[in-house]
Structures are given as C-alpha cells and as structure tokens.
C-alpha positions in Angstrom: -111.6 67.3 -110.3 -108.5 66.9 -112.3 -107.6 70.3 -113.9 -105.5 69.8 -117.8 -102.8 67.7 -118.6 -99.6 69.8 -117.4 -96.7 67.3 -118.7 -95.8 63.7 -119.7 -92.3 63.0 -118.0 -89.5 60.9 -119.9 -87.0 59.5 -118.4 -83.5 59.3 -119.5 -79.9 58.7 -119.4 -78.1 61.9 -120.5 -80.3 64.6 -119.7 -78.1 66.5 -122.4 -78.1 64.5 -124.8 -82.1 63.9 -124.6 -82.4 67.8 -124.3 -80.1 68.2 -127.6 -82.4 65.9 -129.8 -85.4 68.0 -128.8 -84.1 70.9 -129.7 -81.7 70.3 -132.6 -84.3 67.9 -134.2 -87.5 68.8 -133.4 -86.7 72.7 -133.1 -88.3 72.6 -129.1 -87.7 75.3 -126.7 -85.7 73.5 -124.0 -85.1 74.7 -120.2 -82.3 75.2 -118.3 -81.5 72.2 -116.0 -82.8 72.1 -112.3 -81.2 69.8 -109.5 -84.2 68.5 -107.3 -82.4 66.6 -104.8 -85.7 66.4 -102.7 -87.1 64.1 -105.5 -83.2 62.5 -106.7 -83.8 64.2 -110.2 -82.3 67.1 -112.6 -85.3 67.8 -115.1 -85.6 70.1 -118.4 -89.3 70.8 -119.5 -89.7 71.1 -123.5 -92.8 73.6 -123.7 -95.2 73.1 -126.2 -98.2 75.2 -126.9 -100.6 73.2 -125.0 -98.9 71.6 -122.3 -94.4 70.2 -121.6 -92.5 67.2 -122.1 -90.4 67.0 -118.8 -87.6 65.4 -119.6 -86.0 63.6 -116.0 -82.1 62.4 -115.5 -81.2 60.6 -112.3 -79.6 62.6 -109.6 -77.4 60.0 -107.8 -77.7 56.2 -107.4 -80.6 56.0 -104.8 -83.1 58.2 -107.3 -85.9 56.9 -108.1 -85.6 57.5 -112.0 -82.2 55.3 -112.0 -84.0 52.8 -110.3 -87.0 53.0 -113.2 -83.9 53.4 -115.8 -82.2 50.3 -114.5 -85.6 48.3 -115.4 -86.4 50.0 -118.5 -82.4 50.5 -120.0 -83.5 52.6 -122.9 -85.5 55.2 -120.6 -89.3 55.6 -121.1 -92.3 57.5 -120.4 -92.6 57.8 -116.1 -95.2 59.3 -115.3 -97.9 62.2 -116.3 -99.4 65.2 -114.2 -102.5 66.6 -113.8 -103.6 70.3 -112.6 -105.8 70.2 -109.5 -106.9 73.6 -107.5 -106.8 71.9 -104.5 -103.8 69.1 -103.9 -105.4 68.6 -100.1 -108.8 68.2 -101.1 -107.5 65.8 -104.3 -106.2 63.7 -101.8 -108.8 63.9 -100.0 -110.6 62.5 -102.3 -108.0 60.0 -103.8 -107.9 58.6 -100.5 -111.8 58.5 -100.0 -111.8 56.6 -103.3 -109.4 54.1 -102.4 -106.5 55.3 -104.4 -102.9 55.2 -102.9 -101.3 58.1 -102.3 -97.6 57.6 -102.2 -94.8 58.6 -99.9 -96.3 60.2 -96.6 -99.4 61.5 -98.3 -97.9 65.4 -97.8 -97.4 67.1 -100.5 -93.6 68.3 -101.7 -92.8 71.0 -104.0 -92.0 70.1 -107.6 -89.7 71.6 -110.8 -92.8 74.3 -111.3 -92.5 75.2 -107.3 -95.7 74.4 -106.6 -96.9 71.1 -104.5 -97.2 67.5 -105.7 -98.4 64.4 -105.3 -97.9 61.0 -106.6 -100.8 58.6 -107.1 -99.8 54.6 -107.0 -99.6 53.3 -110.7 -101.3 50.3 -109.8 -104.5 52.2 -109.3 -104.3 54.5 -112.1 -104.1 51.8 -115.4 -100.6 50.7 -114.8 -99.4 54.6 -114.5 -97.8 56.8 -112.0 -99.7 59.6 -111.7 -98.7 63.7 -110.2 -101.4 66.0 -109.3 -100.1 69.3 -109.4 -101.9 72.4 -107.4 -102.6 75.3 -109.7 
C-alpha cells in the first residue's frame, strides 16, 4: 500500500539558519520558504536525488512544531511521509487495521499541495507518520 519514502521532516528553531547549514555546508539545494498557517508551520524541503529533507519552523505559539520544539529544545526529527495513490482508501484501511488517524480523519493539503494525513505515532513504532496522495 505505502508508495516510497517522500521526506523525513526536522524540526527546528530558525528555519534560516537550519536552511543555511544545508546549503552552505552540505552544498543542498534549499527551497524558498512557504507559510502553512493551516498546519502552524513555514517549511523548506532540501531535495535530494532520491527523496527531501523538509525542514519545519513554528508558525506562531499554538503550532504544533513549537509545541514538539519546547519538549525536544534542540529540534529533532518529526515525522516521515509516505506516497499512497489513494489517501481515502489508505485510511480506509488504517482505520480497518486499527491505526489512528489523527485530527478529523479528512485529509488537508500539504507543502507539495497535495492531501495528507497523519497516522498516531503510538501506533507506528513511536513515530508520526504522513501519507501523502501521489
């Protein structure tokens, strides 16, 4: 069912700072920022040849990722995000299996502009989990 590994999201404090040492260090091609006030983040995607780093900042206090920053100060790896055809059917299935879907189980569109879903972490080996359609 799951399609191949689209990114591995970090968060951090200073998106441009963070988007700085990828470039200037590792020699990455970095994005231009994008707001997502729907999900409380500003995210940069490092593109690799086989899949992206996305790269998350907080966007306000009530964001989710200031919330996972506040527990992990130094900022960390958030989540990762798998391809799916189908992101009803996936959740379909999910569900079915007895995974938990969060939010209202709808999916909303992410950075790429395509829809999303986020799968419980408990359920998933201690990580949160997207499943992107493709």
């Amino acid at each position: 069912m799951i399609g191949r590994l689209n990114h591995v999201a970090i968060a951090v404090r200073d998106l441009a700072a963070a988007s700085a040492r990828y470039r200037d260090t590792l020699g990455a091609h970095v994005t231009a920022p994008q707001a997502l006030p729907e999900h409380g983040v500003t995210v940069v995607f490092i593109e690799l040849p086989n899949t992206k780093i996305e790269l998350l900042e907080p966007l306000g206090d009530a964001s989710p990722i200031a919330r996972f920053l506040d527990k992990n100060p130094d900022g960390g790896i958030h989540h990762i995000c798998y391809e799916v055809e189908d992101i009803l059917a996936a959740r379909d299935r999910m569900l079915a299996a007895g995974a938990r879907v969060l939010g209202d189980g709808q999916p909303k569109i992410g950075a790429h502009g395509k829809p999303v879903l986020f799968l419980h972490p408990k359920d998933f080996c201690g990580t949160l989990t997207e499943l992107e359609q493709v």
